[in-house]
LOGU-74591 format. One line per 4 residues: number of its first residue (from 0); their letters; for each residue x negated, y, z negated of N, C-alpha, C. Coordinates in nm, 3 decimals, always signed. Layout:
<pts>
NUM	A	X:Y:Z:X:Y:Z:X:Y:Z | ... $
</pts>
This chain:
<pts>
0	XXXX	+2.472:+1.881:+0.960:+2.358:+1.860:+0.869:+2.243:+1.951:+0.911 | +2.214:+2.043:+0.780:+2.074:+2.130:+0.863:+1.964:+2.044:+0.857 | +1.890:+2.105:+0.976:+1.728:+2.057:+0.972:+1.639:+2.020:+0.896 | +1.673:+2.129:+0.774:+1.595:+2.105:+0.652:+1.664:+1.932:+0.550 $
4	XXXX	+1.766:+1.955:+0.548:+1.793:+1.801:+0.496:+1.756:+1.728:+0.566 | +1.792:+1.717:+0.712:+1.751:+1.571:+0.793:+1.616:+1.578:+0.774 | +1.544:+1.658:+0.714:+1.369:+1.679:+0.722:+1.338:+1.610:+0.584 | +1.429:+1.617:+0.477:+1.339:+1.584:+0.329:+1.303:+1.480:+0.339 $
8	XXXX	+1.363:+1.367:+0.339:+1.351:+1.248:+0.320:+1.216:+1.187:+0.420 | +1.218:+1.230:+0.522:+1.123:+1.205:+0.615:+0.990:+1.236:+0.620 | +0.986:+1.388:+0.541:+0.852:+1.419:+0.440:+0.850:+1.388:+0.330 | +0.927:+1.301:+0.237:+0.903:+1.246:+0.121:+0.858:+1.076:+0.170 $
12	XXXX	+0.901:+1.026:+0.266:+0.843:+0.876:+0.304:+0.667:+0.919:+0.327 | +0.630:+1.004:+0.424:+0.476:+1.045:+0.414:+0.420:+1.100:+0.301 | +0.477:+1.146:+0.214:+0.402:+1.181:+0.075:+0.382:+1.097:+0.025 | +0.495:+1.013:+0.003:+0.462:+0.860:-0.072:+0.344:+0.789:-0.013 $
16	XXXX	+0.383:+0.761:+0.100:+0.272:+0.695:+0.204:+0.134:+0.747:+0.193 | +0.134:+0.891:+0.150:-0.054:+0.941:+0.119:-0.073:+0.898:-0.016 | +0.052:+0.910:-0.113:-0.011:+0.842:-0.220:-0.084:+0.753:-0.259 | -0.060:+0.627:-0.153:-0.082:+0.524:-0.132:-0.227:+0.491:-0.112 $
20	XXXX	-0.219:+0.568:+0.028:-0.352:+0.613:+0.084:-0.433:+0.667:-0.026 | -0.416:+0.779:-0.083:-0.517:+0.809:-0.193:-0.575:+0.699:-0.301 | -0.454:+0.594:-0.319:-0.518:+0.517:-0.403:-0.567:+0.434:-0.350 | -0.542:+0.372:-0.251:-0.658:+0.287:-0.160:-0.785:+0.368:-0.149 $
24	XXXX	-0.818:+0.464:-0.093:-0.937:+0.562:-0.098:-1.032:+0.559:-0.220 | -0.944:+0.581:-0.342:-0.997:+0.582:-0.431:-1.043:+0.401:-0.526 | -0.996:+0.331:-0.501:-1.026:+0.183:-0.471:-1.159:+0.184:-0.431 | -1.153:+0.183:-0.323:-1.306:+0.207:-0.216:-1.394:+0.275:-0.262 $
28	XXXX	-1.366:+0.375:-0.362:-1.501:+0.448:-0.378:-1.500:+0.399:-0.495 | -1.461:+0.287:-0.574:-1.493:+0.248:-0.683:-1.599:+0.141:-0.700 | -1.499:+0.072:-0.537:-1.606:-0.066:-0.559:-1.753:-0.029:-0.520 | -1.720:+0.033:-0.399:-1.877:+0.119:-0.383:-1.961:+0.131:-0.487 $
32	XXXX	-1.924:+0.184:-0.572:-2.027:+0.228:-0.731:-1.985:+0.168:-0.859 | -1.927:+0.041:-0.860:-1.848:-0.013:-0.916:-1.933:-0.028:-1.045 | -1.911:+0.016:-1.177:-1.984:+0.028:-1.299:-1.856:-0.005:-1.371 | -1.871:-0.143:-1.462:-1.779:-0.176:-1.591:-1.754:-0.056:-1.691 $
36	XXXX	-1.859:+0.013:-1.692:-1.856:+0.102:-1.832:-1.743:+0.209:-1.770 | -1.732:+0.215:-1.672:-1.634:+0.337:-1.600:-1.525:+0.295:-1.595 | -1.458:+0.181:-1.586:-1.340:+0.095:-1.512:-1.221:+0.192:-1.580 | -1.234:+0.188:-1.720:-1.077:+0.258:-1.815:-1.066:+0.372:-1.756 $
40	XXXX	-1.164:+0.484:-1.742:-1.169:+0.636:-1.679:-1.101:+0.590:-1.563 | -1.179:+0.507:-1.454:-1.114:+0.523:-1.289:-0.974:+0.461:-1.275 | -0.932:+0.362:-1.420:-0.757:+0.334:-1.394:-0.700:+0.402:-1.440 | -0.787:+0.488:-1.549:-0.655:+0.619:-1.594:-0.694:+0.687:-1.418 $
44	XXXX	-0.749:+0.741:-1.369:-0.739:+0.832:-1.245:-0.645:+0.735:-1.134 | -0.683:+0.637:-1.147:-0.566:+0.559:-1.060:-0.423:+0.515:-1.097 | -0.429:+0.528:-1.294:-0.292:+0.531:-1.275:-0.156:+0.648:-1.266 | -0.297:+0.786:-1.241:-0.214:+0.899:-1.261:-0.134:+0.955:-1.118 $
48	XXXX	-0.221:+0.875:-0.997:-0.221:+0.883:-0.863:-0.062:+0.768:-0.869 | -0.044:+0.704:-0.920:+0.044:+0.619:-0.943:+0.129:+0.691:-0.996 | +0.139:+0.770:-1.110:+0.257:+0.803:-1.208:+0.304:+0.931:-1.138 | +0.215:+1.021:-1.009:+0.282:+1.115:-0.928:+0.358:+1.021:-0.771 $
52	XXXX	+0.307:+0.945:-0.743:+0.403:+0.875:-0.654:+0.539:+0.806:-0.714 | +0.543:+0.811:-0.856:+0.678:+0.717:-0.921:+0.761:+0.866:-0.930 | +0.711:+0.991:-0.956:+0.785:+1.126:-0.958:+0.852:+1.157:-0.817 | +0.754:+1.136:-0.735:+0.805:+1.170:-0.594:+0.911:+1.088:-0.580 $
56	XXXX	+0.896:+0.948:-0.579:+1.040:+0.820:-0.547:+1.141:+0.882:-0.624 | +1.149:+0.921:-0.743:+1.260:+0.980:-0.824:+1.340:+1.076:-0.777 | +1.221:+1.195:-0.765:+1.272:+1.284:-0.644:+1.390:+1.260:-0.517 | +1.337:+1.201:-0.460:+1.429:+1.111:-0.339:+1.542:+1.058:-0.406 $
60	XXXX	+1.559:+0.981:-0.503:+1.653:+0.870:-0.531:+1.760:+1.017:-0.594 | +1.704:+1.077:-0.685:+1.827:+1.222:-0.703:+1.851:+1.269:-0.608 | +1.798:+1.298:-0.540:+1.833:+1.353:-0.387:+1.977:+1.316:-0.336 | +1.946:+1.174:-0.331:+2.040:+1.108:-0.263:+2.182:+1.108:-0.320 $
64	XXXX	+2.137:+1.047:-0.449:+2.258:+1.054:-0.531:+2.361:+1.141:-0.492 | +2.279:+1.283:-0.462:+2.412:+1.445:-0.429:+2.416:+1.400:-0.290 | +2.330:+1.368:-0.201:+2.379:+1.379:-0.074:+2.457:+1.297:+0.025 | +2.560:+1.421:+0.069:+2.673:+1.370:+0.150:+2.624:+1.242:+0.276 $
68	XXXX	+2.587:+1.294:+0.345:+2.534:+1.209:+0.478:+2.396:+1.251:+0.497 | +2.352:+1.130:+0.454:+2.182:+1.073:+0.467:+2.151:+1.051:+0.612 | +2.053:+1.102:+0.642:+2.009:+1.093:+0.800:+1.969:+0.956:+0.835 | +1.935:+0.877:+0.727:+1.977:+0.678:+0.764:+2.031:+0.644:+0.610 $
72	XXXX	+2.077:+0.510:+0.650:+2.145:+0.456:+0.589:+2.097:+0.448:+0.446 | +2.141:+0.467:+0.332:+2.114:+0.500:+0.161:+2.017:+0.426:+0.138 | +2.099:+0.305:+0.160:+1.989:+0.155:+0.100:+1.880:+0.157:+0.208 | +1.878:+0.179:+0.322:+1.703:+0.205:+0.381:+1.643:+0.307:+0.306 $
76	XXXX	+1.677:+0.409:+0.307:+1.611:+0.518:+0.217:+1.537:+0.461:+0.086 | +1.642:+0.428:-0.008:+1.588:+0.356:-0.097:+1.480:+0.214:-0.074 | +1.562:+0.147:-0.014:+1.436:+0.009:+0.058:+1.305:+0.065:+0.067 | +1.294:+0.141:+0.154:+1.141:+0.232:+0.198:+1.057:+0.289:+0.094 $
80	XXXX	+1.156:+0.400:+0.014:+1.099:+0.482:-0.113:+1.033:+0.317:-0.250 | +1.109:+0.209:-0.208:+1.021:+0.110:-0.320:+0.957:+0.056:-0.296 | +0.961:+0.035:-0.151:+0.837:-0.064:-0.086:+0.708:+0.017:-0.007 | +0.724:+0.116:-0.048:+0.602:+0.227:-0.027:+0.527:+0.217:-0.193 $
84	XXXX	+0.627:+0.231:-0.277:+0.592:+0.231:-0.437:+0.515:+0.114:-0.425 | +0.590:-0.001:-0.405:+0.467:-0.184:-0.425:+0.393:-0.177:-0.363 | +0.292:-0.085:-0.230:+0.178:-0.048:-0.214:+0.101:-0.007:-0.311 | +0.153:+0.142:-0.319:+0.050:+0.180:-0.456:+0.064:+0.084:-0.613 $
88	XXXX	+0.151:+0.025:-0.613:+0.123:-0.079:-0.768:+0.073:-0.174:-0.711 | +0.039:-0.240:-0.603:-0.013:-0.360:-0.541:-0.174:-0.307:-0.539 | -0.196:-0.201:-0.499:-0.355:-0.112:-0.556:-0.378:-0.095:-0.649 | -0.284:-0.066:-0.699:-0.323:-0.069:-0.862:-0.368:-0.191:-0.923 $
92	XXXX	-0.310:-0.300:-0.886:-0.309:-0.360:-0.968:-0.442:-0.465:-0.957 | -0.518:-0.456:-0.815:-0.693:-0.487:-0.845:-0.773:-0.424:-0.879 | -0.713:-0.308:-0.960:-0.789:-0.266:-1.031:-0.769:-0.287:-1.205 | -0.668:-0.299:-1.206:-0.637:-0.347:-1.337:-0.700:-0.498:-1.372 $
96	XXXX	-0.682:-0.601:-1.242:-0.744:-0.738:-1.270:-0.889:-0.738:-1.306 | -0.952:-0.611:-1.249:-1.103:-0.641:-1.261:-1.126:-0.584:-1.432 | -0.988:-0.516:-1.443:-1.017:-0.460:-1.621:-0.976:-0.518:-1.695 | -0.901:-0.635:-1.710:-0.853:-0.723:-1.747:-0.935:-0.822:-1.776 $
100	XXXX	-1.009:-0.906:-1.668:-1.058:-0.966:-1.671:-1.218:-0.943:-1.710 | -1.233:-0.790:-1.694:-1.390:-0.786:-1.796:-1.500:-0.803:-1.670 | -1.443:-0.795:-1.531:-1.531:-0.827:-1.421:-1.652:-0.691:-1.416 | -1.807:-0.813:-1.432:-1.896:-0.720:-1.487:-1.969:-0.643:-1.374 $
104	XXXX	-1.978:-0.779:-1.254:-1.997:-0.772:-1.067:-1.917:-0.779:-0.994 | -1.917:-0.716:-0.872:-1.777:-0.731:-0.773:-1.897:-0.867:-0.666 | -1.818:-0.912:-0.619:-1.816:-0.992:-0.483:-1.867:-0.887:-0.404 | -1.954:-0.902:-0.299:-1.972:-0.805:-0.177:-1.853:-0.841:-0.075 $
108	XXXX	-1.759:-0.927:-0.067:-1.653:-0.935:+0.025:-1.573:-0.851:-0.039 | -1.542:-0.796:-0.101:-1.402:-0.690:-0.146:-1.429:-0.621:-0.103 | -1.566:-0.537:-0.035:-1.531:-0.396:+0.074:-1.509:-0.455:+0.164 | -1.488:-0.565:+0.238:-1.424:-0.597:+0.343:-1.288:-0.583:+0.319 $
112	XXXX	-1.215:-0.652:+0.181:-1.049:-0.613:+0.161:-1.054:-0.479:+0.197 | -1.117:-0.376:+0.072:-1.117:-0.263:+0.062:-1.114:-0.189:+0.190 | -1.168:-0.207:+0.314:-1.176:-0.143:+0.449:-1.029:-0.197:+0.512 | -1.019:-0.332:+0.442:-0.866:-0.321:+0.573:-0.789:-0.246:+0.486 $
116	XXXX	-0.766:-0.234:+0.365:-0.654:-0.180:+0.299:-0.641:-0.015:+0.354 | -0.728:+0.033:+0.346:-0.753:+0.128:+0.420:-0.682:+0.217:+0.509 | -0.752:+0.102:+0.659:-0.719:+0.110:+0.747:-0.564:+0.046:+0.801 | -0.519:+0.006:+0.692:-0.346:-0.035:+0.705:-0.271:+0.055:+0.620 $
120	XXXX	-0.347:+0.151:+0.504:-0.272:+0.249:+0.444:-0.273:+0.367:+0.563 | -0.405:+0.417:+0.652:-0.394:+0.504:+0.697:-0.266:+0.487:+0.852 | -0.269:+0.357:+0.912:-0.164:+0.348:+1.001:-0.039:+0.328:+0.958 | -0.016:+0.344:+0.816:+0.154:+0.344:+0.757:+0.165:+0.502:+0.731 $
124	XXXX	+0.074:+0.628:+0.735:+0.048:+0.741:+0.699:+0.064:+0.779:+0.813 | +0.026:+0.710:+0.957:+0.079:+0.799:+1.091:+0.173:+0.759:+1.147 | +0.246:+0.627:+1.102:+0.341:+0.590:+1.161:+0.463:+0.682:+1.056 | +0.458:+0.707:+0.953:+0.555:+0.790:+0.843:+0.528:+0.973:+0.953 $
128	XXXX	+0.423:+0.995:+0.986:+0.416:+1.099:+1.057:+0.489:+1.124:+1.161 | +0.554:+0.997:+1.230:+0.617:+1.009:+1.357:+0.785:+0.924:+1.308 | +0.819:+0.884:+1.192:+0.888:+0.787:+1.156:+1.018:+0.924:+1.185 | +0.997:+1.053:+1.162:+1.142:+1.145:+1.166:+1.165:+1.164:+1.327 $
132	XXXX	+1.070:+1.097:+1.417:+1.142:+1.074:+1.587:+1.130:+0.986:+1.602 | +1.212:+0.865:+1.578:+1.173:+0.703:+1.573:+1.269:+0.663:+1.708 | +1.355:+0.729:+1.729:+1.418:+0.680:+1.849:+1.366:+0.742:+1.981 | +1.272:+0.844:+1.989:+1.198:+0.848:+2.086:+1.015:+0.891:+2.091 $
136	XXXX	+1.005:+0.819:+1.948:+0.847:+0.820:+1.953:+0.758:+0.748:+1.988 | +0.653:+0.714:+2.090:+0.578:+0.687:+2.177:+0.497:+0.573:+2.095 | +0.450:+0.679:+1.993:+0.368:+0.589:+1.891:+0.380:+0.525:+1.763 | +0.529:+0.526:+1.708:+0.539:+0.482:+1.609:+0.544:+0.302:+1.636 $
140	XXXX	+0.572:+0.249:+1.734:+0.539:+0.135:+1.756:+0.440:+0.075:+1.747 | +0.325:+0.139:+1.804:+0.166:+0.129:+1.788:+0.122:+0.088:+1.631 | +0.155:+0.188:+1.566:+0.134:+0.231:+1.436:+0.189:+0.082:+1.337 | +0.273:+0.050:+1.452:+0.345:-0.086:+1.355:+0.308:-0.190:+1.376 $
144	XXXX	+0.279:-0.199:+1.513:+0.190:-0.282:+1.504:+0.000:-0.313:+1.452 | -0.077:-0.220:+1.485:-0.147:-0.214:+1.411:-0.142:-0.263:+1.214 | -0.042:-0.229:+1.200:-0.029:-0.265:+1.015:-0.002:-0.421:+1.049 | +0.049:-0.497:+1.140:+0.077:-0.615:+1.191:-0.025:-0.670:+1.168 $
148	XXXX	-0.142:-0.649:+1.267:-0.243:-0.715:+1.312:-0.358:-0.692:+1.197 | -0.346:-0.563:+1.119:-0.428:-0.584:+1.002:-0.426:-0.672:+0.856 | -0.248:-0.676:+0.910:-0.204:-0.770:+0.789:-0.284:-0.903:+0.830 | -0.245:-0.975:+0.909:-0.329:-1.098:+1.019:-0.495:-1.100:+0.951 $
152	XXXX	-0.554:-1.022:+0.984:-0.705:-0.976:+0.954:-0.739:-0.983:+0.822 | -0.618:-0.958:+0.746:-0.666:-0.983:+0.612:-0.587:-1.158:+0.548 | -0.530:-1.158:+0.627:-0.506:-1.352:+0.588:-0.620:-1.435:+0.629 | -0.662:-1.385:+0.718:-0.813:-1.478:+0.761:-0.909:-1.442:+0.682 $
156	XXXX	-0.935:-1.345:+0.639:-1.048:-1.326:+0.557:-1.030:-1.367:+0.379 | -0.890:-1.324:+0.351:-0.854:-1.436:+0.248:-0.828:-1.560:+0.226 | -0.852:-1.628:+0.351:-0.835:-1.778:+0.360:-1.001:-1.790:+0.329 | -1.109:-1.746:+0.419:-1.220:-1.715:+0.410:-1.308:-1.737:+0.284 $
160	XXXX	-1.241:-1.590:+0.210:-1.317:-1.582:+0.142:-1.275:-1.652:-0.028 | -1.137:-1.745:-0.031:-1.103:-1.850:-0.117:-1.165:-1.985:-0.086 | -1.190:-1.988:+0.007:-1.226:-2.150:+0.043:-1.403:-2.088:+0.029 | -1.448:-2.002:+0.047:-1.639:-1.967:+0.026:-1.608:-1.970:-0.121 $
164	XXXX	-1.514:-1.917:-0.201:-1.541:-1.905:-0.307:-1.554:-2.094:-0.445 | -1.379:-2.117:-0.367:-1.412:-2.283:-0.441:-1.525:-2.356:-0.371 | -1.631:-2.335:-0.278:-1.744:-2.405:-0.219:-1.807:-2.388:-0.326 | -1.864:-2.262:-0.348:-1.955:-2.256:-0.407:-1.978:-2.200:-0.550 $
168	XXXX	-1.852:-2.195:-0.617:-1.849:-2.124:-0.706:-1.777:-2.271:-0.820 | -1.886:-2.296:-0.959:-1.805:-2.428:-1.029:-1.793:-2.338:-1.157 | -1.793:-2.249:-1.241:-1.721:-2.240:-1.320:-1.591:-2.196:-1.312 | -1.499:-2.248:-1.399:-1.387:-2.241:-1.389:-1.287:-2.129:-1.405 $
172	XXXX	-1.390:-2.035:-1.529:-1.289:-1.892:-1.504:-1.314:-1.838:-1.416 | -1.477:-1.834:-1.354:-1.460:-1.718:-1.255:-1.410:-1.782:-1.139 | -1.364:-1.911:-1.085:-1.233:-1.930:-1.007:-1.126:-1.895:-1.009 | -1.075:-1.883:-1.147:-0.964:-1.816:-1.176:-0.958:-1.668:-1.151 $
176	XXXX	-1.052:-1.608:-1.190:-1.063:-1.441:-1.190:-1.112:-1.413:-1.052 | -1.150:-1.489:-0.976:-1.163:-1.414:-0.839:-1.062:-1.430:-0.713 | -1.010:-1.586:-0.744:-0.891:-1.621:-0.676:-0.769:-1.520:-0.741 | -0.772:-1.443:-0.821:-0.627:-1.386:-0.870:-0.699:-1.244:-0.815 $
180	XXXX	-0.792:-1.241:-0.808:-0.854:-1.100:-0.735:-0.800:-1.084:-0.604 | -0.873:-1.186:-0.509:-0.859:-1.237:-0.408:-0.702:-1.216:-0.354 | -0.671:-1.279:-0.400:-0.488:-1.297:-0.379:-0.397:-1.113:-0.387 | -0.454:-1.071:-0.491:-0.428:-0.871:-0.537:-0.474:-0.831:-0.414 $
184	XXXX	-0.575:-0.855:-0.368:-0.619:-0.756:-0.256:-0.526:-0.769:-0.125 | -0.521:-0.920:-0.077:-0.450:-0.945:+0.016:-0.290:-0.904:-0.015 | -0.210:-0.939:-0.129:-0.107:-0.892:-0.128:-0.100:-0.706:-0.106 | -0.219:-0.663:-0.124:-0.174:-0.517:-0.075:-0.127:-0.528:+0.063 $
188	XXXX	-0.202:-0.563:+0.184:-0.177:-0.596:+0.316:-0.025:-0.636:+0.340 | +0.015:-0.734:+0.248:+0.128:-0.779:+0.267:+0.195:-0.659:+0.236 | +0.190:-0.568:+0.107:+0.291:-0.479:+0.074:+0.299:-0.400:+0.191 | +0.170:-0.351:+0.248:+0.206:-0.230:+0.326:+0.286:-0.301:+0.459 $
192	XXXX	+0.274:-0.417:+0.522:+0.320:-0.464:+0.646:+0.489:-0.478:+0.613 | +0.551:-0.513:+0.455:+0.671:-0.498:+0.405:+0.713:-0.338:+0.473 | +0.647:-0.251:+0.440:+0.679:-0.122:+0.508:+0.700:-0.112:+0.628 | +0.575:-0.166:+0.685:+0.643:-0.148:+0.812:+0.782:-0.242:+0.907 $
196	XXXX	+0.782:-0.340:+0.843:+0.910:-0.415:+0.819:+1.019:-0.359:+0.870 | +1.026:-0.223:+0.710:+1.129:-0.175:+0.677:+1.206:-0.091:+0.785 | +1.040:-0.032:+0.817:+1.044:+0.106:+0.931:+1.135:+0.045:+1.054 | +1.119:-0.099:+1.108:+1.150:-0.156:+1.220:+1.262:-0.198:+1.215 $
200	XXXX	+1.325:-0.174:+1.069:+1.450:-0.251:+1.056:+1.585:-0.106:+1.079 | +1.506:+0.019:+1.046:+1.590:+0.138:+1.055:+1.598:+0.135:+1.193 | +1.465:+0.135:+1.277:+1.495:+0.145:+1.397:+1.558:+0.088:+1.529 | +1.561:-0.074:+1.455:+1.668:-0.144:+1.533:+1.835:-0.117:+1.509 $
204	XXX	+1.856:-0.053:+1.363:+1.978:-0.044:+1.332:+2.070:+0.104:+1.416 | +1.933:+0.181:+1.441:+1.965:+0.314:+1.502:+1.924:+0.275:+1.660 | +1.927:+0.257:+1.712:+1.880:+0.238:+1.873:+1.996:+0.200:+1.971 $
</pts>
């Protein structure tokens, strides 16, 4: 197997993985300046960041189709290439709730989501950096754990900030519309820690 094959797949898991990252990024700089009248413009820009990460997964999945011997196992390949994808649609998709729902103010706790999402997209972006020497890389462990402990960080603050919200909050839709907010943000955390999951599951199978 040349270099260059055992290499695609391994730079197509980090492309995906910046995709990701870009749309978390771009998340963040929304809520920052978060204006209703803008929302349709910034989900068309977020869903186009989306519709080039669904090209890239495609990419891969033809790939495979022709190729003889995959440098891991098919169905990891694939596992990884979709559960990198339910990151970026798991971003996507608080942004769609706030357009959906017509949300006119954000909460000042969603740049707190917004910072862990972040900072758990950017440690699935260096752990994908080191993921093509996984049987003797130093730091891809680090990297996994970190997405661990941020996942953690964001269950407490969504326990947090659901229980501040039914305290003090009595109308009834905007319970509804912030708890389904609430819940979007944190399931990003969950998506990306699914990744790293995945990553840990190639590497126990190869070791």
């Amino acid at each position: 197997m040349s270099k260059l094959k055992k290499n695609f797949y391994f730079v197509s898991f980090s492309e995906l993985a910046k995709y990701a990252l870009r749309a978390a990024e771009l998340l963040n700089e929304i809520i920052l300046n978060y204006d209703l009248r803008n929302i349709k413009e910034e989900l068309e820009k977020m869903h186009e960041i989306e519709h080039q990460a669904d090209t890239a997964n495609h990419a891969v999945v033809f790939k495979l189709i022709k190729e003889f011997i995959p440098p891991i196992e098919r169905e990891d390949i694939i596992a990884i290439c979709q559960k990198i994808d339910n990151v970026t649609d798991a971003i996507e998709d608080v942004l769609l709730r706030c357009y959906m729902y017509n949300v006119k103010k954000l909460r000042p706790d969603l740049l707190d989501f917004s910072k862990i999402v972040i900072a758990s997209a950017q440690a699935m972006v260096l752990a994908f950096e080191e993921f093509h020497d996984f049987k003797k890389s130093s730091k891809l462990r680090e990297y996994i754990v970190e997405v661990n402990n941020l996942e953690e960080k964001a269950d407490r603050l969504y326990t947090d900030a659901v229980r501040k919200l039914y305290v003090e909050t009595k109308d009834p839709i905007e319970l509804v519309v912030w708890d389904e907010i609430y819940f979007r943000f944190e399931n990003c955390c969950d998506a990306i820690e699914d990744v790293a999951d995945a990553i840990e599951s190639v590497i126990m199978k190869n070791i």
